[in-house]
DOMARMI-763924 format. One record per residue (C-alpha): x, y negated, z; residue number from 1; residue in one letter. Coordinates in steps of 0.1 Angstrom, whole numbers, plus 5000, padded with zeros to 4 digits. Last residue first. Example, Ala and Ser with C-alpha at 12.3 -4.5 7.8 and 13.67 -1.06 7.14 Angstrom:
<rs>
east,north,up,pos,code
5137,5011,5071,2,s
5123,5045,5078,1,a
</rs>
This chain:
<rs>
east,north,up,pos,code
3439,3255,5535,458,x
3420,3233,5505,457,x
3383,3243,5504,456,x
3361,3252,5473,455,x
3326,3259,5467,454,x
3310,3281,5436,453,x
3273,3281,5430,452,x
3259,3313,5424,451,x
3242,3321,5393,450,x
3226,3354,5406,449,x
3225,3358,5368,448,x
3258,3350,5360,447,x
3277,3374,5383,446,x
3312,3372,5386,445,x
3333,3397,5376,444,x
3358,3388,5355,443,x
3362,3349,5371,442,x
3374,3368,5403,441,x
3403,3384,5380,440,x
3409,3350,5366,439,x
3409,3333,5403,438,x
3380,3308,5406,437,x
3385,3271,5392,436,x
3365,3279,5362,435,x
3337,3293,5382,434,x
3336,3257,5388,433,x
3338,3236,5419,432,x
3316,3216,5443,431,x
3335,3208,5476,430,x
3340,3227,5511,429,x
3352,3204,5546,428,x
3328,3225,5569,427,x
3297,3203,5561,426,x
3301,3215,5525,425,x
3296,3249,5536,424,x
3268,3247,5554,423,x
3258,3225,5524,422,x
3260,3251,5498,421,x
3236,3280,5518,420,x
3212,3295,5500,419,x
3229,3308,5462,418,x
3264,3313,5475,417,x
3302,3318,5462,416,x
3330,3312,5487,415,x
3362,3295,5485,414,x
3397,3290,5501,413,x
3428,3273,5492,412,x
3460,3280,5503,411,x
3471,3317,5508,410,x
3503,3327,5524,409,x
3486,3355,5541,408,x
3493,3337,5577,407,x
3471,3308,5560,406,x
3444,3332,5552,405,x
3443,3348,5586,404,x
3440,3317,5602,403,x
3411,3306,5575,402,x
3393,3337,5589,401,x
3397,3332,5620,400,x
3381,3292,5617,399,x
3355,3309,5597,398,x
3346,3330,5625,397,x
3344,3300,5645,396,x
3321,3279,5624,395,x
3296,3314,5621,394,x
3299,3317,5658,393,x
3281,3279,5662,392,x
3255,3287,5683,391,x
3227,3285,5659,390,x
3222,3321,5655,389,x
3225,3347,5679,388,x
3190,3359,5680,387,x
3194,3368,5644,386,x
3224,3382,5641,385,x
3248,3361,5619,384,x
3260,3368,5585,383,x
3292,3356,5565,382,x
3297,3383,5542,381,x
3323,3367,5518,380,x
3352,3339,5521,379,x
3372,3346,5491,378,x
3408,3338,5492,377,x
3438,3318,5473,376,x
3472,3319,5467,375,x
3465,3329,5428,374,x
3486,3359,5426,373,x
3476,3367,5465,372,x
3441,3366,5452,371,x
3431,3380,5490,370,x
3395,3388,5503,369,x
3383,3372,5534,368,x
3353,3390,5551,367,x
3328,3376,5579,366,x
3310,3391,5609,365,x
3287,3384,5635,364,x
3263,3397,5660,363,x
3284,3432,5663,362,x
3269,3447,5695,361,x
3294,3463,5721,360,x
3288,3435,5751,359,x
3291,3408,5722,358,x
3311,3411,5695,357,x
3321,3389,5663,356,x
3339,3407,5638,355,x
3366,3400,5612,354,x
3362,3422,5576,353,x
3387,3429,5546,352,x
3401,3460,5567,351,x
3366,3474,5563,350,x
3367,3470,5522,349,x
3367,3506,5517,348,x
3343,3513,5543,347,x
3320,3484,5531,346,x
3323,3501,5495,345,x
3311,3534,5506,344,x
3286,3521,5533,343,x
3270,3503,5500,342,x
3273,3468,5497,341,x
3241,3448,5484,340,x
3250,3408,5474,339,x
3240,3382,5504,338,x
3210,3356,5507,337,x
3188,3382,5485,336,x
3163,3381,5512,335,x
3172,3420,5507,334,x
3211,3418,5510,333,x
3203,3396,5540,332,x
3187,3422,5561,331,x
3215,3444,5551,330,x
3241,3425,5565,329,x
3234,3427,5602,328,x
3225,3466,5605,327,x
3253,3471,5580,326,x
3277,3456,5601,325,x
3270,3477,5631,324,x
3273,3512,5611,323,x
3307,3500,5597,322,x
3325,3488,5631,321,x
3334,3524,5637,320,x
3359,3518,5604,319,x
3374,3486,5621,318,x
3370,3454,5622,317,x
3396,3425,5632,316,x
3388,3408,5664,315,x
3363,3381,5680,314,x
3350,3387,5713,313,x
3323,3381,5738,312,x
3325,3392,5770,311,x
3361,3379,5769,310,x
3394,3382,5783,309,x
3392,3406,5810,308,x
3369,3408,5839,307,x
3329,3395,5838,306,x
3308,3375,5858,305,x
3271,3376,5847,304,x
3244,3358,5852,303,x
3208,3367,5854,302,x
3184,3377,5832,301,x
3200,3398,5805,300,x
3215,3392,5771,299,x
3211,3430,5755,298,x
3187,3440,5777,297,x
3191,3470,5804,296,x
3209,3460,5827,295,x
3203,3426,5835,294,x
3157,3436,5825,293,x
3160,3462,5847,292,x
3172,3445,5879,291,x
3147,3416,5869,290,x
3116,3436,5870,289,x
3097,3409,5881,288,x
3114,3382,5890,287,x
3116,3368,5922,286,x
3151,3387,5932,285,x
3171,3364,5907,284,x
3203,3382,5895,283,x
3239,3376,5897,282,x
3257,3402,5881,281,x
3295,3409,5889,280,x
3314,3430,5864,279,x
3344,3450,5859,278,x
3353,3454,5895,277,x
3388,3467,5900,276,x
3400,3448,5933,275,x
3407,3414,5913,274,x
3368,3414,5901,273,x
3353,3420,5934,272,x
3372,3393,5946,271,x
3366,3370,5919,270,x
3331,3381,5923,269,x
3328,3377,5964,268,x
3345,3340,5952,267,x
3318,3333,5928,266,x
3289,3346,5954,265,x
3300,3329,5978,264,x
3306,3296,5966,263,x
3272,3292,5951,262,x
3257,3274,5984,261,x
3280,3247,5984,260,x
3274,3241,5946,259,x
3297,3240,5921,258,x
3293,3211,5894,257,x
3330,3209,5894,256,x
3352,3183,5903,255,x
3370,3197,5931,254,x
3378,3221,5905,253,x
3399,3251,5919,252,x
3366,3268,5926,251,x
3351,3262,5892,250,x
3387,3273,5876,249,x
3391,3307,5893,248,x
3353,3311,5881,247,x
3366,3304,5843,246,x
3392,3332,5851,245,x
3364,3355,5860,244,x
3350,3352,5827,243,x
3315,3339,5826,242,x
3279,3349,5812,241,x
3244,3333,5815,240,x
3251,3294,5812,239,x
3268,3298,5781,238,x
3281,3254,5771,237,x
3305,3273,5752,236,x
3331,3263,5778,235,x
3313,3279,5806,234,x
3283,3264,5819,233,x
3272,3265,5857,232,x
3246,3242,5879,231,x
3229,3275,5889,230,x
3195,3265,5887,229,x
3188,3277,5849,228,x
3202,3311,5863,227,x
3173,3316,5887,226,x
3182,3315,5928,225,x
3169,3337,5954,224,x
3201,3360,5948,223,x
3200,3397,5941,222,x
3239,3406,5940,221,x
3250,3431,5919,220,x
3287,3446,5919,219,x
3293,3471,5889,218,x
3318,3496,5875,217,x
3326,3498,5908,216,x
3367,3504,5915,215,x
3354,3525,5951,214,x
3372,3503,5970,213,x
3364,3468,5953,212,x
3327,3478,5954,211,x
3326,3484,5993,210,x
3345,3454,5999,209,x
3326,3436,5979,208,x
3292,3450,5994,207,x
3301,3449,6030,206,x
3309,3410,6022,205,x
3278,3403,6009,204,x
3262,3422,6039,203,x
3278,3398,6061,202,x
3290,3417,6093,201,x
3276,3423,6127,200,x
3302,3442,6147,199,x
3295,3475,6168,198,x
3319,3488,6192,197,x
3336,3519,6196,196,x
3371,3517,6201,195,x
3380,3531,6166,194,x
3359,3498,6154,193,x
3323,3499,6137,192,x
3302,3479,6113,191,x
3270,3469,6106,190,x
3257,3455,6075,189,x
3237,3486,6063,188,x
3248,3510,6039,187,x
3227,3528,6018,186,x
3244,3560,5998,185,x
3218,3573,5968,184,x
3222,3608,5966,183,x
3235,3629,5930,182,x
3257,3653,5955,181,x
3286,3635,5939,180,x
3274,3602,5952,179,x
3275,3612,5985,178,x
3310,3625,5979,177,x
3324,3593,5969,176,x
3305,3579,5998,175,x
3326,3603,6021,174,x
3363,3599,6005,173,x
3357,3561,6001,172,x
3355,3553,6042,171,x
3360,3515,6040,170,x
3381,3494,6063,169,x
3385,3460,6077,168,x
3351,3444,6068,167,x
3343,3419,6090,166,x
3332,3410,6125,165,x
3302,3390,6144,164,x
3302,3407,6179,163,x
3323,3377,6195,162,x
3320,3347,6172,161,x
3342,3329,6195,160,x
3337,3291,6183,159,x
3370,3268,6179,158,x
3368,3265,6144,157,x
3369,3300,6141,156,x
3380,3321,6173,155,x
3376,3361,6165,154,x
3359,3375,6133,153,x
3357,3410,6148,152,x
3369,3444,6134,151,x
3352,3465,6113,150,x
3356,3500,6099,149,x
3326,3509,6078,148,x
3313,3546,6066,147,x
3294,3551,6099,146,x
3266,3570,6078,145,x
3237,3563,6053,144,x
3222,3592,6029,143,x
3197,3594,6008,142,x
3175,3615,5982,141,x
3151,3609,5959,140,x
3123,3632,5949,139,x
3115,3617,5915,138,x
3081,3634,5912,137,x
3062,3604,5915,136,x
3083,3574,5919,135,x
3064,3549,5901,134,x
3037,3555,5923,133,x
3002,3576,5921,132,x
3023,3609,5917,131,x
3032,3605,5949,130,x
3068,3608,5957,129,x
3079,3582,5980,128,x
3112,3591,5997,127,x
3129,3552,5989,126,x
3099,3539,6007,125,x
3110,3556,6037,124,x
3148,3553,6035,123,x
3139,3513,6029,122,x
3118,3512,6062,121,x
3147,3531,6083,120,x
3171,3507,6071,119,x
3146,3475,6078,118,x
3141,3495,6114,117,x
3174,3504,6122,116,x
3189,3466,6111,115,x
3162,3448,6132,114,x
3164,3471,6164,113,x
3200,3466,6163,112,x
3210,3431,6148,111,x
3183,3420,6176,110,x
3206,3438,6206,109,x
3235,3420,6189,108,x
3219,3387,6193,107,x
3217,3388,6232,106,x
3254,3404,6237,105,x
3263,3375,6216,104,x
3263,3374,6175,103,x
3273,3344,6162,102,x
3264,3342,6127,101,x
3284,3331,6095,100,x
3269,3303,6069,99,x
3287,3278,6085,98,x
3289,3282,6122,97,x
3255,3300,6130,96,x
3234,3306,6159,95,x
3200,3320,6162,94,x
3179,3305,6191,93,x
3161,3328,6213,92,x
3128,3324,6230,91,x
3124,3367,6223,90,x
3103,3368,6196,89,x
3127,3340,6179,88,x
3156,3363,6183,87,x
3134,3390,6169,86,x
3125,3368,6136,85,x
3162,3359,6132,84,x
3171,3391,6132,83,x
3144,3399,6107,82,x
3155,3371,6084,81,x
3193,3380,6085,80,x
3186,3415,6073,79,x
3212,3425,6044,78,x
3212,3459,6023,77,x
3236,3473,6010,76,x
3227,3501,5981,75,x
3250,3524,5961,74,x
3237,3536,5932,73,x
3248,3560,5907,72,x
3233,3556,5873,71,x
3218,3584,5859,70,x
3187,3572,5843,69,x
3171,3583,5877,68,x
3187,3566,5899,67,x
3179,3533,5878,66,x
3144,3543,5879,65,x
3150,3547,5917,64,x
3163,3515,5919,63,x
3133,3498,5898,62,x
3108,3514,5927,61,x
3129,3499,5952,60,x
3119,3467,5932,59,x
3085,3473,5928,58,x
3081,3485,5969,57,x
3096,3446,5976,56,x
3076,3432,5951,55,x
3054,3416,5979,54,x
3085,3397,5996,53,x
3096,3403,6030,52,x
3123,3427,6018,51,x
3135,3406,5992,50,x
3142,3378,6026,49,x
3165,3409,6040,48,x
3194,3403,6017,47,x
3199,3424,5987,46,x
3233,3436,5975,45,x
3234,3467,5943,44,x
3266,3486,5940,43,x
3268,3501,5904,42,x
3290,3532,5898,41,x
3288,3547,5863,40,x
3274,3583,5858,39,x
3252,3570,5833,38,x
3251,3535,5828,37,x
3268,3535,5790,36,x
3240,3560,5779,35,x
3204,3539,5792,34,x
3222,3510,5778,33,x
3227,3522,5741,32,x
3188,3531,5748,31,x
3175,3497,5762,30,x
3168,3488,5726,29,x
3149,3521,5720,28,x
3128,3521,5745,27,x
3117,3481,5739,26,x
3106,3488,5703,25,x
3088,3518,5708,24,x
3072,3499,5736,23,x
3066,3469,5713,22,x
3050,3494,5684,21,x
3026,3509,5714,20,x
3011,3475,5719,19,x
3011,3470,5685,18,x
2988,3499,5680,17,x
2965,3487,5710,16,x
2965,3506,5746,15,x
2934,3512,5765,14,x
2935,3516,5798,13,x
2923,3544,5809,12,x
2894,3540,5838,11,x
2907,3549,5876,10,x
2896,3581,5894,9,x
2927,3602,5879,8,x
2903,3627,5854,7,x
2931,3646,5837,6,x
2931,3634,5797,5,x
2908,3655,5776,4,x
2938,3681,5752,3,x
2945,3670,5722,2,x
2943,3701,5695,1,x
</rs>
């Protein structure tokens, strides 16, 4: 029997059917995600302007979520606006060569008091716990400690930066144990030499040097800038994902759409990337919910810079492929665009198939099948994801599969299908006859699917 709802002061609000359907929906979409982020390492770099903003208790509240799917988190956080703000208070004038502050005796004081009391502001709002906030009963812990060596900048372009340093060593051992003990570490962008001083550093560059050491799985940077206003494209023409090599190129390019202000964050990710990192995320801090959308969507927000050879990939199948191709083919075995394959007979034909895969997902596949005594091969199964369609991966899985057909000794190709003749036309295919087809392919083709039969010379 339902029990009456608790009386919380405020009036339900009432949730339709497909409403609930789209949660449903949402939950278990981010689940895959939910499991490949726990226990991984993600280091997460805001500068002081999300602070200032009014989703700034929204997005802690996102990093606690994040805490709390089992990711472990470790947080720098920048605070150039409220130093600026003090030196301002104070009939000061901030002073920068490039993008990198001098820090006197004067400015140093600011980088203090502004630094303890953002750091002391985020600890605060990181304890919340009322069941009124997203963080009700989460009881989060932190921790923050002298875990940065520094030493200074020195004389660049002639200016001694003075207390402005950078980054010279990072204590692992003791954030590694922080993170053991299920806490959130927060680091600030201080930093201090054996001798005892205190350096002003970067917090961009606490947070690569922090994510290089410990091998993050992660390195996120929330930048005030959306991905349609970076000015970047790989080769694809993908504005939302790049391979680090393609970033060794942008910066090499004196050509290159780059701009000044982007630097940083593609060198902190080749950086990142050469010390261990696996990925770099660049995410905008205005949008709502942004942090969880990057991480826990299947294409993301922001834009990502990834190691190794591809985010997305193309590569032979195999039998833990099976599950994934179904979920793309069987959609089209019911429009009747494709003929119905059991699991059974996909398993057995598995070796048959080439994939397309992006961040895990198969979005793509296609299936050659040998007439060795006839030197020529079937193209079959060509499907497409949905939301992946229209960018050409069906051309290029079709350019695999014609490679694999040549190294087979094959030399013509063809396919049978009842939708789609003039794809295949526009891809060099002709008109043909079941007559043309392999003798053994002639024996079993269907006549009352009646499917026409196009031909392509290898």
């Amino acid at each position: 029997m339902n029990q009456p709802a608790a009386n919380t002061g405020a009036e339900a609000t009432p949730t339709t059917p497909a409403a609930n359907l789209d949660f449903v929906a949402s939950l278990r979409a981010a689940a895959p995600y939910v499991h490949a982020h726990v226990g991984k390492v993600f280091v997460v770099c805001f500068g002081g302007e999300i602070a200032q903003d009014s989703g700034f208790d929204s997005f802690l509240y996102d990093l606690g979520l994040l805490h709390s799917l089992g990711a472990k988190l470790v947080l720098v956080h920048g605070a150039r606006p409220q130093i600026d703000a003090r030196l301002k208070a104070q009939n000061l004038q901030p002073q920068y060569v490039g993008n990198v502050r001098v820090t006197d005796l004067a400015a140093l004081d600011c980088v203090k008091s502004a630094v303890g009391s953002l750091r002391m502001d985020i600890e605060a709002r990181l304890s919340t716990s009322l069941a009124s906030t997203p963080l009700g009963g989460a009881r989060l812990k932190t921790a923050s400690g002298n875990w940065v060596t520094a030493r200074p900048v020195g004389v660049r372009h002639g200016v001694d930066h003075q207390h402005t340093g950078e980054v010279r060593k990072v204590d692992v051992a003791t954030i590694r144990e922080v993170l053991r003990q299920e806490r959130i570490a927060l680091l600030s962008p201080i930093g201090y030499s054996p001798t005892g001083e205190i350096f002003n550093l970067r917090a961009e560059d606490v947070a690569t040097a922090v994510a290089t050491a410990l091998s993050a799985d992660k390195l996120i940077f929330m930048c005030n800038r959306a991905p349609n206003e970076w000015r970047l494209a790989d080769e694809s023409g993908d504005v939302g994902q790049f391979s680090l090599a393609d970033a060794r190129r942008l910066l090499a390019d004196e050509t290159s759409p780059l701009a000044e202000e982007d630097r940083p964050y593609v060198e902190a990710a080749i950086v990142a990337g050469r010390g261990g990192v696996q990925r770099v995320h660049l995410v905008h801090q205005d949008m709502d919910g942004a942090l969880l959308r990057e991480l826990y969507t299947r294409d993301g927000v922001g834009l990502l810079f990834y190691a190794g050879d591809s985010y997305e990939t193309i590569r032979e199948a195999s039998i833990d492929d099976v599950g994934g191709i179904l979920q793309l083919i069987q959609p089209m075995e019911k429009a009747g665009v494709l003929v119905p394959r059991s699991r059974e007979q996909l398993e057995l034909e598995i070796g048959n198939f080439v994939v397309m895969v992006r961040d895990g997902l198969v979005i793509a596949c296609a299936a050659l099948f040998a007439f060795t005594e006839a030197k020529m091969g079937e193209l079959a199964c060509v499907a497409t994801h949905p939301a992946y369609r229209g960018g050409g991966r069906a051309a290029t899985l079709l350019t695999r599969i014609e490679q694999n057909a040549r190294r087979n000794g094959l030399t013509r190709l063809f396919s049978l299908t009842t939708h789609t003749p003039h794809w295949f036309i526009e891809r060099g295919f002709a008109r043909t006859t079941i007559e043309a087809l392999p003798v053994r392919r002639q024996q079993i083709y269907n006549y009352q699917r009646n499917s026409l039969v196009l031909e392509k010379a290898l």
